[in-house]
Each structure stands twice: as structure tokens, then as C-alpha cells.
MOPAC internal coordinates of N, CA, C and O (Angstrom, degrees):
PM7 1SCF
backbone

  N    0.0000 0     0.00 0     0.00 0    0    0    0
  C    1.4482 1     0.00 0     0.00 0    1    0    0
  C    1.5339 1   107.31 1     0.00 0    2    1    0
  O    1.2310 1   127.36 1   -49.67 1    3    2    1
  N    1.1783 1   103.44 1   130.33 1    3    2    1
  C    1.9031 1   102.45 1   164.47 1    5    3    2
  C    1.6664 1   116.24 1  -109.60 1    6    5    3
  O    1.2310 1   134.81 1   -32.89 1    7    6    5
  N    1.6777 1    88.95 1   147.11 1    7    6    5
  C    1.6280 1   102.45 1  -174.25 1    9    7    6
  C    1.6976 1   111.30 1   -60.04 1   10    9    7
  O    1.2310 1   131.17 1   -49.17 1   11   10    9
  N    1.4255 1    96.05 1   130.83 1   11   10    9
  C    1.2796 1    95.90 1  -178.51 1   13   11   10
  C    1.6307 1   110.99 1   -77.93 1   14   13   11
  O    1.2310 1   121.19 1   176.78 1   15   14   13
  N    1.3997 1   115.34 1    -3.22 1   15   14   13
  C    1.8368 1    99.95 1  -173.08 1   17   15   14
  C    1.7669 1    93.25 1  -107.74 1   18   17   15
  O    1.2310 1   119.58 1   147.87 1   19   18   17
  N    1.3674 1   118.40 1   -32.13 1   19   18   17
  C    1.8195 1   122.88 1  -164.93 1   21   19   18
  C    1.6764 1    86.39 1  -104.56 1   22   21   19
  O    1.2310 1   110.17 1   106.71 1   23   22   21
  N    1.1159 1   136.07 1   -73.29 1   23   22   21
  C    1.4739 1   113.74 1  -136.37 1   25   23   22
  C    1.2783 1   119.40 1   154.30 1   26   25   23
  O    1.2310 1   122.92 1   139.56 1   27   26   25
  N    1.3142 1   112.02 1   -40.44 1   27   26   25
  C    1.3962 1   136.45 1  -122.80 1   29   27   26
  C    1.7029 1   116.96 1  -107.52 1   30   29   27
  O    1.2310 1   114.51 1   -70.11 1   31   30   29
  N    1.0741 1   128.01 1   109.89 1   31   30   29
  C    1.4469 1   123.88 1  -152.08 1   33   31   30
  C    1.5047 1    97.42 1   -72.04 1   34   33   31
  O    1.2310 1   117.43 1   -31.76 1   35   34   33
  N    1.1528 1   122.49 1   148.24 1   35   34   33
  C    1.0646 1   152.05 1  -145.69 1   37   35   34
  C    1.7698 1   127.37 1  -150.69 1   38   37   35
  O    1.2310 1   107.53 1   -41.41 1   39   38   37
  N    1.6531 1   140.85 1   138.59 1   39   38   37
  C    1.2872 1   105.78 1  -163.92 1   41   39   38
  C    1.3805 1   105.12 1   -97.03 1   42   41   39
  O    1.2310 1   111.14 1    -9.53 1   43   42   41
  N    1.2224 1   134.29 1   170.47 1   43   42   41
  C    1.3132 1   132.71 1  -170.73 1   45   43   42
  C    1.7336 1   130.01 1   -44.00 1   46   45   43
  O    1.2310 1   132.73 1   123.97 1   47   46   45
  N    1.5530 1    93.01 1   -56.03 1   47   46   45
  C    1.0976 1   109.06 1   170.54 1   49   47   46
  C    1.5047 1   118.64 1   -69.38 1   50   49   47
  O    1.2310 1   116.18 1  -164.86 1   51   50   49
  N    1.3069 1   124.86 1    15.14 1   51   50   49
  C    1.7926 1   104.56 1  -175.17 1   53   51   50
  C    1.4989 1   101.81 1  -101.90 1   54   53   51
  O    1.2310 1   128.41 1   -34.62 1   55   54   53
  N    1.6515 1   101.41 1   145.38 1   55   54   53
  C    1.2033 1   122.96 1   147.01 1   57   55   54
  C    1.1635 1   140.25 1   -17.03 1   58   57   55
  O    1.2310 1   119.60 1   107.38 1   59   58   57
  N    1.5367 1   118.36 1   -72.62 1   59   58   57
  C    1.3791 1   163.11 1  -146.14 1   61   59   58
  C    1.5733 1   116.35 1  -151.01 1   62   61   59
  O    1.2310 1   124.95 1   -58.79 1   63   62   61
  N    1.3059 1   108.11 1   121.21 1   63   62   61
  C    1.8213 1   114.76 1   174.61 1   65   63   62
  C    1.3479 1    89.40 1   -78.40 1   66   65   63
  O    1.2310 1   132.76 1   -43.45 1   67   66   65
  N    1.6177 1    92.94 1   136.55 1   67   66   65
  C    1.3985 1   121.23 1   175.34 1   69   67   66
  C    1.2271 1   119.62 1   -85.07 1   70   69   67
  O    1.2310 1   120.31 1  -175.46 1   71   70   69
  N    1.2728 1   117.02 1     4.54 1   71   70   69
  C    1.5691 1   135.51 1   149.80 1   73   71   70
  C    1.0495 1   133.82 1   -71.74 1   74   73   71
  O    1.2310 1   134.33 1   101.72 1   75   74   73
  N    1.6036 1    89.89 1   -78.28 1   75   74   73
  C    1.7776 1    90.77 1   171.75 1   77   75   74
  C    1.5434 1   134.59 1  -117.75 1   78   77   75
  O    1.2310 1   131.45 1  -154.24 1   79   78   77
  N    1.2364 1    95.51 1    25.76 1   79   78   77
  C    1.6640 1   125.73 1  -179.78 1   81   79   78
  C    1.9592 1    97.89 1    59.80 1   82   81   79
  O    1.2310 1   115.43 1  -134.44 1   83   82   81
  N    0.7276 1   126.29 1    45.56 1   83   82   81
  C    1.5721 1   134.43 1  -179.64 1   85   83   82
  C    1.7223 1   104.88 1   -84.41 1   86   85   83
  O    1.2310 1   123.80 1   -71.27 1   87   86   85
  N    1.6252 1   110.32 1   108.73 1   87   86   85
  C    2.0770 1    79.84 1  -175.74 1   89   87   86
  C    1.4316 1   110.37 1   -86.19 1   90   89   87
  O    1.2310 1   129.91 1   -21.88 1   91   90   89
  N    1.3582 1    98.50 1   158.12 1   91   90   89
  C    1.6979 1   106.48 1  -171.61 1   93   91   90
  C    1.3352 1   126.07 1   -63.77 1   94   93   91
  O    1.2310 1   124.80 1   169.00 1   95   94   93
  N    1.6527 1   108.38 1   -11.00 1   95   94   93
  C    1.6122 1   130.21 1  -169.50 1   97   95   94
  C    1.2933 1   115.19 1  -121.47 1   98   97   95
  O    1.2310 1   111.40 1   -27.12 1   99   98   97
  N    1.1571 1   133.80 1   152.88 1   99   98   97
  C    1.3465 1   131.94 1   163.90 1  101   99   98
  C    1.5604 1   101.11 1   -81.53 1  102  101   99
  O    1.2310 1   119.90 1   -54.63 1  103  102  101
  N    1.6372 1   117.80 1   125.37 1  103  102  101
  C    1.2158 1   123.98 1   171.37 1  105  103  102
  C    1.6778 1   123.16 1   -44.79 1  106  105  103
  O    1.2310 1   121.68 1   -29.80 1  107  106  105
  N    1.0576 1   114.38 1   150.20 1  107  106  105
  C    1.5073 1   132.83 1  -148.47 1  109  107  106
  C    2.1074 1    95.35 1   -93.17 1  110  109  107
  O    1.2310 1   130.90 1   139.94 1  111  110  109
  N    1.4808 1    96.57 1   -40.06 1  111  110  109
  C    1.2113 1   102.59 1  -176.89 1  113  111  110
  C    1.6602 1   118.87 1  -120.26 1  114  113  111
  O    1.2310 1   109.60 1   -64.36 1  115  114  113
  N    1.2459 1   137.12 1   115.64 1  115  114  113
  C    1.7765 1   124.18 1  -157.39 1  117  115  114
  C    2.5196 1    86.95 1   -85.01 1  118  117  115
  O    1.2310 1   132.65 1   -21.30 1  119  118  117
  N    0.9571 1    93.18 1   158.70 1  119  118  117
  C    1.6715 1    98.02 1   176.02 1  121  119  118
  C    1.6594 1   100.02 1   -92.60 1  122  121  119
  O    1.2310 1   134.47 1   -37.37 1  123  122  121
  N    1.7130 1    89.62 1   142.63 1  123  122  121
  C    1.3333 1   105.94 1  -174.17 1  125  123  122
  C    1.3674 1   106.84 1   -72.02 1  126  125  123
  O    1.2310 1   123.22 1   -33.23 1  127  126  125
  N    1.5944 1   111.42 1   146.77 1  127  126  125
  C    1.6994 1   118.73 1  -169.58 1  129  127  126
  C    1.3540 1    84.03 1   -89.37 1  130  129  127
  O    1.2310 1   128.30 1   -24.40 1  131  130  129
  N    1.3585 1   101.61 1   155.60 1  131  130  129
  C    1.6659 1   126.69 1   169.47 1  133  131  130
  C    1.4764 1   109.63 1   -96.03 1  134  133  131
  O    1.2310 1   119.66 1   -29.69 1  135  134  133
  N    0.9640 1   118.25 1   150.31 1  135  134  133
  C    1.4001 1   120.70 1  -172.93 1  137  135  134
  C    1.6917 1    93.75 1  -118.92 1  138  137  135
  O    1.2310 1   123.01 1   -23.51 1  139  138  137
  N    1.3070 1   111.84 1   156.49 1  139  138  137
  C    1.4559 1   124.90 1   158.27 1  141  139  138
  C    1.4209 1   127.00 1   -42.32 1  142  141  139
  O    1.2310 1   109.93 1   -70.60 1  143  142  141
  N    1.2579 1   136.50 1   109.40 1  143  142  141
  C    1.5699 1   117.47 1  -178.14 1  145  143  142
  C    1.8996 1    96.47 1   -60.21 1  146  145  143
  O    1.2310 1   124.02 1   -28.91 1  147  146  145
  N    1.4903 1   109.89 1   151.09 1  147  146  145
  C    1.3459 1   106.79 1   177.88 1  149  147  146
  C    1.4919 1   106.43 1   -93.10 1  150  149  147
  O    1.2310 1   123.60 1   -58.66 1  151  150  149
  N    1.2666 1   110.70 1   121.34 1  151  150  149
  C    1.7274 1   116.16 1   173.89 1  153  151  150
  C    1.7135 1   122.93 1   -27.67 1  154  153  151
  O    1.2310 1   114.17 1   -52.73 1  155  154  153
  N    0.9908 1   128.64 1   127.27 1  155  154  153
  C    1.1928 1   119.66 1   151.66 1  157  155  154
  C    1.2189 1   132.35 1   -49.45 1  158  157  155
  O    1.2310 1   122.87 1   -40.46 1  159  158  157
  N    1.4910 1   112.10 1   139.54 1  159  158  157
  C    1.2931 1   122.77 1  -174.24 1  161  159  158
  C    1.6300 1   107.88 1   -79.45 1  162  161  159
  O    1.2310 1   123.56 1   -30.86 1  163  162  161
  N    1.3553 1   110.78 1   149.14 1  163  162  161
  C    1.4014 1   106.01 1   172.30 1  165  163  162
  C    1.4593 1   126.72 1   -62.78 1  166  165  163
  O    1.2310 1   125.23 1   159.35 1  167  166  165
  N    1.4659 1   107.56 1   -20.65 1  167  166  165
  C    1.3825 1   110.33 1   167.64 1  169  167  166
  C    1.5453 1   123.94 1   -68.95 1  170  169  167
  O    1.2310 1   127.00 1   133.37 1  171  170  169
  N    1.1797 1   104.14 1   -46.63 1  171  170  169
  C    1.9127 1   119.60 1   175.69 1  173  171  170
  C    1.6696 1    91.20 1   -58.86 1  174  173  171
  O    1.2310 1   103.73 1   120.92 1  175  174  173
  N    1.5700 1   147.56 1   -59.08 1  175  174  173
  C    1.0350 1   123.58 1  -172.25 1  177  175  174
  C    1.4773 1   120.45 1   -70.13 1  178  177  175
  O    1.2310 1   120.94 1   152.32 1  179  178  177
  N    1.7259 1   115.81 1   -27.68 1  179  178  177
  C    1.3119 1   114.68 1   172.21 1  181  179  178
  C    1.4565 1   117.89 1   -48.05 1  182  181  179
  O    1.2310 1   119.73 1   132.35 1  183  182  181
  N    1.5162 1   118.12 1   -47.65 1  183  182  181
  C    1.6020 1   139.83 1  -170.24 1  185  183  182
  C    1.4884 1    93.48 1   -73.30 1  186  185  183
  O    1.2310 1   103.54 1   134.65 1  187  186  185
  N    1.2528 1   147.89 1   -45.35 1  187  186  185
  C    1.6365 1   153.33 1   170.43 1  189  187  186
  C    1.2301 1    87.21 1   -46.76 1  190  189  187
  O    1.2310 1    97.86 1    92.23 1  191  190  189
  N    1.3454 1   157.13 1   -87.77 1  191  190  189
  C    1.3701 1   170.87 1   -73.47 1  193  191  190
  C    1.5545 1    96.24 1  -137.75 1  194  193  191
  O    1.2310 1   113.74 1   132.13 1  195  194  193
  N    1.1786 1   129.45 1   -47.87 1  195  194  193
  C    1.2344 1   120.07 1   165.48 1  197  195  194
  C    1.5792 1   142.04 1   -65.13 1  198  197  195
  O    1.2310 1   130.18 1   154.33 1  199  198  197
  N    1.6904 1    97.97 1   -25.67 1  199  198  197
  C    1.2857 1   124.31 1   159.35 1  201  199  198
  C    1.1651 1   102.57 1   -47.33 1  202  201  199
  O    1.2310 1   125.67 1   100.11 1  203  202  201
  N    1.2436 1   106.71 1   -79.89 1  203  202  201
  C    1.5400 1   123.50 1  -176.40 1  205  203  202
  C    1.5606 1   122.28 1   -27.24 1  206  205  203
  O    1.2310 1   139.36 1   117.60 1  207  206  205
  N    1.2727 1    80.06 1   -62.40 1  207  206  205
  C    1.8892 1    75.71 1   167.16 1  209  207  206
  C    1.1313 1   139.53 1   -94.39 1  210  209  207
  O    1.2310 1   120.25 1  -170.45 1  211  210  209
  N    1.5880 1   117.13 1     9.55 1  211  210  209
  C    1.6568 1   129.74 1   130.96 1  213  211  210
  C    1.3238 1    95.87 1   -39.26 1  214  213  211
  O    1.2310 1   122.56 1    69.89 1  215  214  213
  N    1.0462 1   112.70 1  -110.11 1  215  214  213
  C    1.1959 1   120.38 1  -169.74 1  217  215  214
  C    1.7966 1   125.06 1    -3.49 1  218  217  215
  O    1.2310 1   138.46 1   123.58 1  219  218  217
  N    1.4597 1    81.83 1   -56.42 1  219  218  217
  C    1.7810 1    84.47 1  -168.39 1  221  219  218
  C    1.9460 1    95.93 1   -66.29 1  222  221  219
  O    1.2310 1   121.95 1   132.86 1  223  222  221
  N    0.8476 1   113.87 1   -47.14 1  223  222  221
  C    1.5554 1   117.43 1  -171.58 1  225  223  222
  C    1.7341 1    85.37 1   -51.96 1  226  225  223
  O    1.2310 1   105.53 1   101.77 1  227  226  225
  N    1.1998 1   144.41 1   -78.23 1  227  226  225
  C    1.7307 1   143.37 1  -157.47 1  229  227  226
  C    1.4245 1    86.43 1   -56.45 1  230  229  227
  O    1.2310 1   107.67 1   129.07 1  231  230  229
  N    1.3364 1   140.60 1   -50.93 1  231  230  229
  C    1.2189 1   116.62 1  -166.92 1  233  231  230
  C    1.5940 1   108.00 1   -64.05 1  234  233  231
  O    1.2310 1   115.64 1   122.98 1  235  234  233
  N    1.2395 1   125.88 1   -57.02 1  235  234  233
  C    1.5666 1   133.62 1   160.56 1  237  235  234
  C    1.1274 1   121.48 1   -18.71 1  238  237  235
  O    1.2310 1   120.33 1   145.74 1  239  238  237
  N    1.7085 1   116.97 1   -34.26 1  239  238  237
  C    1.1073 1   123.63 1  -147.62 1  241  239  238
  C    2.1399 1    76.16 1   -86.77 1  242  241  239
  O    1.2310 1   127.05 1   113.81 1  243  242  241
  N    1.0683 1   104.04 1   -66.19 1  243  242  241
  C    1.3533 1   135.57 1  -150.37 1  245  243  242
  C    1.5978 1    94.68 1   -53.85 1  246  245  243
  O    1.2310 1   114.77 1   128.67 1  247  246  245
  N    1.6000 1   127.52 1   -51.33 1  247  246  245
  C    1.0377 1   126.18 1   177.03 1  249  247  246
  C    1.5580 1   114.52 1   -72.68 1  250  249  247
  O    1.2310 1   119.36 1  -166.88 1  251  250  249
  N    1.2607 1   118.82 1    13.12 1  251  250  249
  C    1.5466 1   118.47 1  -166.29 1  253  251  250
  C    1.7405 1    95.56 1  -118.68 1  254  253  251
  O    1.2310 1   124.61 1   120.01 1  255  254  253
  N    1.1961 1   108.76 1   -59.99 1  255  254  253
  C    2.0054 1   112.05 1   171.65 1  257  255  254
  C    1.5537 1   117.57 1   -61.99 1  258  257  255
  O    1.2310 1   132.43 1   124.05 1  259  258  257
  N    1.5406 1    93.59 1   -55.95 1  259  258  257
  C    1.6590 1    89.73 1  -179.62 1  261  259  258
  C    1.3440 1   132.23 1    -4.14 1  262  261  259
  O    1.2310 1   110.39 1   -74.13 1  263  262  261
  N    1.4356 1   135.67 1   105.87 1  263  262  261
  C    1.5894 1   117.10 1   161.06 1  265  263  262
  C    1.8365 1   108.26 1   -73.26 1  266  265  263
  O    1.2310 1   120.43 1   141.18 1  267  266  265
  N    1.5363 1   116.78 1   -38.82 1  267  266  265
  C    1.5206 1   121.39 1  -159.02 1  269  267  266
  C    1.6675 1    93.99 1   -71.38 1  270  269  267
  O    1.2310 1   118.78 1   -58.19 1  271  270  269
  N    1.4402 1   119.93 1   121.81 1  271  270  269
  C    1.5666 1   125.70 1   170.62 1  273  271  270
  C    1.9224 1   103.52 1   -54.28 1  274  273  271
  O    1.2310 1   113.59 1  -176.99 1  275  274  273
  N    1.3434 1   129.73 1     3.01 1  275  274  273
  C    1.5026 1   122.34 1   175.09 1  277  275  274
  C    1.6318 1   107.44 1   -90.90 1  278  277  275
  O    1.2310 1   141.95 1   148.12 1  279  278  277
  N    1.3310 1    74.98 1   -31.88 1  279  278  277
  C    2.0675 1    81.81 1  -165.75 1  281  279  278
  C    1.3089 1   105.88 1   -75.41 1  282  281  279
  O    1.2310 1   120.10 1   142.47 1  283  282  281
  N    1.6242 1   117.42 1   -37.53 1  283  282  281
  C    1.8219 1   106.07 1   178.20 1  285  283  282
  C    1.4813 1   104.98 1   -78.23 1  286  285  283
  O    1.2310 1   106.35 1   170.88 1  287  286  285
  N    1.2108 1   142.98 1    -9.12 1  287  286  285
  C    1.2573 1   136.25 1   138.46 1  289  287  286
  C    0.9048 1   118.20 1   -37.16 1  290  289  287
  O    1.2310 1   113.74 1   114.90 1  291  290  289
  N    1.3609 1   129.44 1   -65.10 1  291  290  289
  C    1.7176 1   135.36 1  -141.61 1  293  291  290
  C    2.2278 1    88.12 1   -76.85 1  294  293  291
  O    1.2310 1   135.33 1   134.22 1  295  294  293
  N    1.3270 1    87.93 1   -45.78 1  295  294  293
  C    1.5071 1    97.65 1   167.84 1  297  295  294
  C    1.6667 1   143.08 1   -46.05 1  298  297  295
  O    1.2310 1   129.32 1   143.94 1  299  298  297
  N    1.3088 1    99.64 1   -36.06 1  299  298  297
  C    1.6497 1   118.55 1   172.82 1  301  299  298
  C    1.6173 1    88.86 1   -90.44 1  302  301  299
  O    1.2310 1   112.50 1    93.91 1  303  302  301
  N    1.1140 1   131.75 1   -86.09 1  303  302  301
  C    1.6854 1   117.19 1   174.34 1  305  303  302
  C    1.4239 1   126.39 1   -14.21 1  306  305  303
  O    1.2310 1   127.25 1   134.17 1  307  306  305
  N    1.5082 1   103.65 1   -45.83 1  307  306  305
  C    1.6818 1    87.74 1  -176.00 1  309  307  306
  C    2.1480 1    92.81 1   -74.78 1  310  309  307
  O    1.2310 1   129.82 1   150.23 1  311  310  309
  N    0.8362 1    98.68 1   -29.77 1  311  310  309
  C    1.7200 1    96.31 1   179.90 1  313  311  310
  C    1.5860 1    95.59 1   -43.41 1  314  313  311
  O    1.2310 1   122.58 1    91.48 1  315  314  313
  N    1.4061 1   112.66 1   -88.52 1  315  314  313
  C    1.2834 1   106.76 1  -159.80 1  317  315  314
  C    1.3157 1   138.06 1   -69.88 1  318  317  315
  O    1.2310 1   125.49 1   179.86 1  319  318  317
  N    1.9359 1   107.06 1    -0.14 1  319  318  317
  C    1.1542 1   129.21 1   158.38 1  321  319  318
  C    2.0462 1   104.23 1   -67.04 1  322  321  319
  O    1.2310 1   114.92 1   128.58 1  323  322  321
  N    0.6015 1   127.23 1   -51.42 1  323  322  321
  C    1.7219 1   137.20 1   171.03 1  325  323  322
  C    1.3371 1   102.85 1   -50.78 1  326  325  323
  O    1.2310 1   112.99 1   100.68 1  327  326  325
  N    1.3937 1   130.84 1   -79.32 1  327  326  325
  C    1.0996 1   140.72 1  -167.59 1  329  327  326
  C    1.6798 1   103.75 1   -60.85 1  330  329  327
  O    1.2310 1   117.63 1   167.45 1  331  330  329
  N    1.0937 1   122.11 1   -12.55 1  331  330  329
  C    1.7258 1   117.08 1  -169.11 1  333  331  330
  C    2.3265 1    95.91 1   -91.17 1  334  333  331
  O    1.2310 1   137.34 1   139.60 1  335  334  333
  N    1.9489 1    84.02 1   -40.40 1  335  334  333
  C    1.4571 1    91.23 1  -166.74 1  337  335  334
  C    1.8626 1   109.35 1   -72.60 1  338  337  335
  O    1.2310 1   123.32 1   158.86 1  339  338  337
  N    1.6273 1   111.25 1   -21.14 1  339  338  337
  C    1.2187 1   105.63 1  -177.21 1  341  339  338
  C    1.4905 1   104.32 1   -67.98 1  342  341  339
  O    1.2310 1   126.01 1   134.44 1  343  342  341
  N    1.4548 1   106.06 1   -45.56 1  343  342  341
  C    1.3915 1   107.28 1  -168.26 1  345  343  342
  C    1.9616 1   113.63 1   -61.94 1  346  345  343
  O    1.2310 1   128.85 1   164.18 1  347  346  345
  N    1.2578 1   100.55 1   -15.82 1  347  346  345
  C    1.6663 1    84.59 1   177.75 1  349  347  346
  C    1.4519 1    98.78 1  -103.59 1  350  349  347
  O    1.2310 1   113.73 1   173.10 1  351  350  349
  N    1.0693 1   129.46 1    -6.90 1  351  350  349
  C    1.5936 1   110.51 1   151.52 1  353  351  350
  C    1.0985 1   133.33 1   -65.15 1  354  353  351
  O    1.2310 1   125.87 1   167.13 1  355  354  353
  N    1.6366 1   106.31 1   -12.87 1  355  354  353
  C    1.8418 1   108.71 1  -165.34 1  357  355  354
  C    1.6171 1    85.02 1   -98.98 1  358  357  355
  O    1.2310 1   108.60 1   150.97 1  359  358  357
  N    1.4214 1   138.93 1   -29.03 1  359  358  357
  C    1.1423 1   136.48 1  -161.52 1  361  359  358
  C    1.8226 1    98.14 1   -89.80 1  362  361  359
  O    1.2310 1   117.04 1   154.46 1  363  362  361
  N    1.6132 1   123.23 1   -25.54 1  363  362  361
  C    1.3048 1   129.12 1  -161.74 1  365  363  362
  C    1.7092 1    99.26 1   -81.68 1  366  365  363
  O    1.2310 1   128.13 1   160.44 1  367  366  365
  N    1.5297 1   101.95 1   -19.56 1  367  366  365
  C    1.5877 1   113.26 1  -154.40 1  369  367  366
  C    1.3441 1   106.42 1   -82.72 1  370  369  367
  O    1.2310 1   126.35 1   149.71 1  371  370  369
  N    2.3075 1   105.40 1   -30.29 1  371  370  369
  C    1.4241 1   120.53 1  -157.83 1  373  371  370
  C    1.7846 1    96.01 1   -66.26 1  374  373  371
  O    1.2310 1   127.67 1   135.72 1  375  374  373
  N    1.3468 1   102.83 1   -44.28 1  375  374  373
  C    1.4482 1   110.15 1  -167.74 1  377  375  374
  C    1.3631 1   132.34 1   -41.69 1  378  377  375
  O    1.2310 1   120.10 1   180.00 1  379  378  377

């Protein structure tokens, strides 16, 4: 068989010219196109952001009343679990 892009004889059975890596077939399957992720709207991040700071306020809330030392934990966590997630939305949004 000869390479259809170099020239170059080749053995029947190959894949790929061992020259110029050219394949001998037209692929069986074409690769799926990627599409653009579509931007977020300023509203969908406003409503993210408000979550967020539900949250952080109940966690506040929780680490501030609490008598049980688990619950003002669970409370500062949901804080900085909120506050970690707003901030990579505001940084996910810059992009």
C-alpha cells in the first residue's frame, strides 16, 4: 500500500504511515464538537449569592446561640463553607 499524504510504501495492514503518521482510513467516528458553556446570567449569580448568604447568616445564627460546642461548629463551617462557595462564583463569573 502507498501513503496517501508522503508517498511512501507502507504494509497493508497499517493504520498509520510510519512516516508521516497520515491514517490510511477515514475515521469510523468524527469527535464530538464542544459547544461554548453559556455565561451566566447576572440574575442566576445574584440568586447563587443570596443563597449563600442565607446560609452564612443560619450558620452565624447557629454558631452565635448554640449552647452544644458541635452545633457552633457545624455553624462556623456552614459560614466558611458559604463564604468559600460565594467567592468562587464571584471569581467563576469574572472569567
Amino acid at each position: 500500500m502507498i501513503c496517501r499524504q508522503c508517498g511512501t510504501e507502507i504494509a497493508d495492514k497499517a493504520l498509520i504511515c510510519y512516516r508521516c503518521g497520515t491514517a490510511t482510513t477515514e475515521a469510523k467516528f468524527k469527535p464530538v464538537e464542544l459547544r461554548d458553556r453559556p455565561a451566566s446570567t447576572p440574575l442566576a449569580t445574584l440568586g447563587s449569592l443570596a443563597v449563600f448568604l442565607v446560609l452564612a447568616l443560619a450558620g452565624a445564627y447557629l454558631a452565635a446561640t448554640a449552647e452544644a460546642p458541635i452545633v457552633r461548629i457545624v455553624g462556623v463551617a456552614l459560614v466558611l463553607v458559604s463564604l468559600l462557595l460565594s467567592g468562587r462564583r464571584l471569581l467563576a463569573r469574572g472569567r
